[in-house]
Each structure stands twice: as C-alpha cells, then as structure tokens.
N, C-alpha and C positions, 0 to 999 in steps of 0.2 A: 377217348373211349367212354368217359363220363357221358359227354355231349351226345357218342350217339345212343348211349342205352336211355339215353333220359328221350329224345327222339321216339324209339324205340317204344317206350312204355305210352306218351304221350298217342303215338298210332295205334294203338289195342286197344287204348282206354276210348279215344275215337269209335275204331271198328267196335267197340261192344255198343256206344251210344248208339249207333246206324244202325246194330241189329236189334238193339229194342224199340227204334222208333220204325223200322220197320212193320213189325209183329204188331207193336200197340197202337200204333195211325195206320196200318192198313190191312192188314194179314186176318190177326184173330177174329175181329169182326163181322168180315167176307165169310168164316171157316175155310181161308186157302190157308196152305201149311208150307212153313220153310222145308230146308232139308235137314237130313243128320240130325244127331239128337237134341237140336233147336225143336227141329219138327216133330221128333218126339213127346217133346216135354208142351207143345201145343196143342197136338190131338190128347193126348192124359189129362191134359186140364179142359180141353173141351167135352170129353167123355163125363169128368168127375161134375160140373158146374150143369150141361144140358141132360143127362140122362140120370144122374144119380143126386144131384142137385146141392153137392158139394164143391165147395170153391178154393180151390187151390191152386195158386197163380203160376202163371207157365213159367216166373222165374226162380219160383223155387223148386220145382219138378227139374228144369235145368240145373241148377245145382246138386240135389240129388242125384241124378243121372249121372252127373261127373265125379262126384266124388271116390268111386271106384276105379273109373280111368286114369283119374288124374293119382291115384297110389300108384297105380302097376304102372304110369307112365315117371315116375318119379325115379322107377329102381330100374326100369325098361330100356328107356327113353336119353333121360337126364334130368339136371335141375334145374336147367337153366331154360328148356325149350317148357317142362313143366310147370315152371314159376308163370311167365310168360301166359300160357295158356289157361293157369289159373286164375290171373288178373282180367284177361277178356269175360271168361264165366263170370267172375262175379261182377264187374261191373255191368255186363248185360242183366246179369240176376237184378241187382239194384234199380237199375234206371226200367226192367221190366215191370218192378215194384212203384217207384216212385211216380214215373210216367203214364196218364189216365190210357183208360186201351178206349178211343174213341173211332168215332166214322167220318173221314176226312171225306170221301165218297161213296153213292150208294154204288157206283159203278162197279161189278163186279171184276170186269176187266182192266179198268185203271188201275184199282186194288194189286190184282195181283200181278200187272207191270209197276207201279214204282216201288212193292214188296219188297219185288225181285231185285229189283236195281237197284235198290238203297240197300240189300243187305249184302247183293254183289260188292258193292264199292266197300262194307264193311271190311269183307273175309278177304276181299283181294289186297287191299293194301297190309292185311294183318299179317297173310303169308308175303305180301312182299318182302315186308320187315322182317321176315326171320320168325314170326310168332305163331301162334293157330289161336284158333278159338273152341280147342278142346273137341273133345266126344271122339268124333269119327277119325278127327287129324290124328291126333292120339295112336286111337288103334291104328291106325292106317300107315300111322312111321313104325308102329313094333311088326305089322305083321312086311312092312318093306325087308324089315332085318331076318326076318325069319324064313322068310322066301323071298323065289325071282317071281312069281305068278303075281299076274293085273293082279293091284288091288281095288281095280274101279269096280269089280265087280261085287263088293262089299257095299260098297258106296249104292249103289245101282240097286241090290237088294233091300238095302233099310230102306230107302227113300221110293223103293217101289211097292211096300207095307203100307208106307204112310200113304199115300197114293190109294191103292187098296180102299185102306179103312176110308179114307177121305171120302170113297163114292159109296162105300157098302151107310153109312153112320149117318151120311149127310143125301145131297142130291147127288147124281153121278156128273152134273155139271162141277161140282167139286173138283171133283178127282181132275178132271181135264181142266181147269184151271190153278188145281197144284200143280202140273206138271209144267205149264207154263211158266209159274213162276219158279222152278227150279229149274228150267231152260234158260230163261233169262238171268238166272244167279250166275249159272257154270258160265254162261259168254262174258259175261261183264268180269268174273274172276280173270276169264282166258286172258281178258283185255289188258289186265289190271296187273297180272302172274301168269300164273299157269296150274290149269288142271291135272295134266299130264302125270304120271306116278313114275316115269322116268325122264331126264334130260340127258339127251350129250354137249357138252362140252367143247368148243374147241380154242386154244390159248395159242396165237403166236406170243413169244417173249423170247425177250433174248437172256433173261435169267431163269431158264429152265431148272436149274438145277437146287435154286433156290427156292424156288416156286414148291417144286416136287416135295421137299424138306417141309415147306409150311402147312402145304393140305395134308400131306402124310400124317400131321401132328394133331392135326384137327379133325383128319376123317380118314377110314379105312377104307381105300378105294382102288384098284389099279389106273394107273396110268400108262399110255403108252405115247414116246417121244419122238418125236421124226424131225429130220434136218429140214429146216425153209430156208427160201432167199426171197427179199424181196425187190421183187420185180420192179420197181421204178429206184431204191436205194441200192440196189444189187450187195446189201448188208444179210451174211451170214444169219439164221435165228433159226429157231427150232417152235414146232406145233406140238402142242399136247394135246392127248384126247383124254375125256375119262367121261363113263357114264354116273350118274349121280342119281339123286331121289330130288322130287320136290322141294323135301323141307329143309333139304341142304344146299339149293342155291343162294342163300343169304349168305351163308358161311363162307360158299368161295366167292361172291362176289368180293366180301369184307379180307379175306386173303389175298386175293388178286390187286386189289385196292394200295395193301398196307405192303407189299410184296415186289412187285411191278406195277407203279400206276400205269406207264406205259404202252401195256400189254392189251394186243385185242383180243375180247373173246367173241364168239359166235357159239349162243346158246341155240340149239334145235330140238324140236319133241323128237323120241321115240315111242316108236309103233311097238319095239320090239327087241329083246335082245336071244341070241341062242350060248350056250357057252357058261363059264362062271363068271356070277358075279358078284363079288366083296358082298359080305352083309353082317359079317363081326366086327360092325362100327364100335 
C-alpha cells in the first residue's frame, strides 16, 4: 500500500510538472488557453499583465481559484481524493513560478498542438492514478453525487467562456486555436483514461460475493449479479455489473486487484443511464 501511494504521489507530482511546462513553453505565449480552471487562471493573468499592466502569474491565480474547491471538496468529496488534488495545484503552482514562460516556437499551431498533448498526458495519467488535478474534477465529482445529469456539460460551459473571451480579448484566431488545443487535451485523456462522466463495469469472478463486500465498503453503488460459464472451462462464475463515475475507476480497479486478481473486467463508456442511480457515496 506504501509502494503504491508513494507511486501514486510520484504521478501528480509528474502531471503537475507537464501542465506547467505546457502553459510556460507553449500556451501562454501564443495567448492559447488550457481548460478548466488552468485556463482560467491564464486568461486572468493575461487580462491583469496586457490590458491592466499588472503581473500576476498564472500560478498563483490557480491557486487562488482552488482554494475554495478544494474546502468544499475536502468535506464534499473526501481527504484523500482532496489531498491528492491539492498536491497537483500546487506543484503546478510552483513549477508555473519557478519555470521561465518562454517561446519554444513562433508557430501558432505547433504551440497549441504540443500544449495540448503535454498537458493531455499530464491530466490523463493523474486521473488514471486515482487523482485530479483540482478545479473543475473537484466540482464535477460533488455535482456526480448530487445528480444523475451529464456533467460534461459544465465542463463544456467554463471552457466555452474561456474560448469566448479568447477571440473577444485577443485575435478571433485565438479562440479557434483554443479550442484546438482542448480537443487535443480531451483525446489524449480519452487515450490515456477516460473523459466519460459515467463507466460500466463488467466483472466475471468467481468470488462474487467477496467482491460485492469490498466495493460496497469502498463505494455506494448498486450491483447486479448474474450466473456465467465459461465457455472453453465450462467452470460455474458469475458477472457483475455496476455503473460507476470516472473518478472511482481507480478504486475498483485497486479492489478487483486486492479481491480477485483473477477476475476479468470489461470497462465500457456510457452514453447514458435511465432509472436510479447511487449517489450517497
């Protein structure tokens, strides 16, 4: 358990380094803008530094910005996904401090393709590990528990502001070049994880009922069990289904793990669910 949170911490502290060398070797520069309140805390500092002609760096505006998420996600959420996501901010915060914000290219277009994909690779493997990197994850696991409704469409409104402002502030080549590079974020995540605001699940094992007992303990979620055989062992076992969130595939991955190594799963997106679904995690 030591091993893997030491892992664990080791890949945030990563993904934060990726998302500030994305922003300060390519992003800020261009004026193309991350998403969520990355991209926030970019356009605020780009507004305070070119039009007001105060300088306040984009990684302390990212801190700032979270500081209030990261409360309500503390009492909301938990302390462990919160701890987690408070270590990516601030080492992004740091390394956005410490790290010169230069012009690796005048290309406007290189820019905001390897933005994209350096900060892709950050956030994808952060949520692989179980972690976020704050702001919008945050909000986006309290309002999962609060309702069944998408919550991409949160997601979709902040970063279509920052977009917005992007072409209104700047050229309107801007804007169509943000959106790029947060096309290129969300693929490389998909590649990486998953964007998805719901998964299902599906678990042959043949210790169903141990299983059941471990994520019950870990997560409030219905499960439903059906008899299997398998077809070349012709051995008795049972399927579980259960629909989950994003930020809780870490968790059963690490229970399926410690549970049944055995066990296959078949993770697939949902488009959709009708019906109830657990959210008094």
């Amino acid at each position: 358990m030591f091993l893997m949170e030491t892992k664990r911490i080791v890949v945030v502290i990563l993904g934060g380094i990726l998302n500030a060398i994305a922003l300060n070797f390519f992003l800020i520069k261009a004026n193309v803008y991350a998403g969520g309140f990355t991209g926030v805390a970019q356009l605020v500092s780009s507004v305070f530094q070119d039009f007001l002609g105060i300088g306040i760096g984009t990684g302390i505006l990212l801190l700032i910005l979270n500081i209030p998420v990261a409360l309500l996600g503390w009492f909301k959420v938990g302390k462990g996904f919160t701890i987690y996501s408070i270590i990516s901010v601030v080492v992004t915060t740091v390394f956005l401090e410490v790290l010169p914000v230069i012009t690796v290219s005048d290309d406007i277009i290189l820019n905001a393709v390897a933005g994209g994909v350096i900060a892709g690779i950050g956030v994808g493997f952060t949520l692989k590990w179980g972690a976020s990197t704050g702001g919008m994850d945050i909000i986006a696991m309290i309002l999962s528990r609060m309702q069944d409704k998408p919550i991409g469409v949160y997601f979709l409104t902040l970063n279509g502001v920052i977009i917005a402002f992007a072409g209104i502030l700047y050229e309107p080549e801007n804007a169509l070049y943000t959106m790029l590079t947060l096309y290129i974020t969300t693929r490389v995540i998909d590649a990486i994880h998953t964007r998805h605001e719901k998964v299902t699940a599906m678990i042959i094992t043949r210790k169903a009922d141990e299983l059941q007992a471990a994520i019950h303990k870990k997560m409030v979620r219905g499960i439903t069990i059906v008899p299997a055989k398998g077809a070349y062992s012709k051995e008795d076992k049972n399927m579980m289904f259960l629909v989950i969130t994003r930020y809780e595939l870490y968790d059963l991955e690490q229970i399926i793990n410690e549970t049944d190594p055995e066990a296959f799963t078949n993770v697939v997106q949902t488009t959709g669910i009708f019906g109830f679904f657990r959210r008094d995690h």
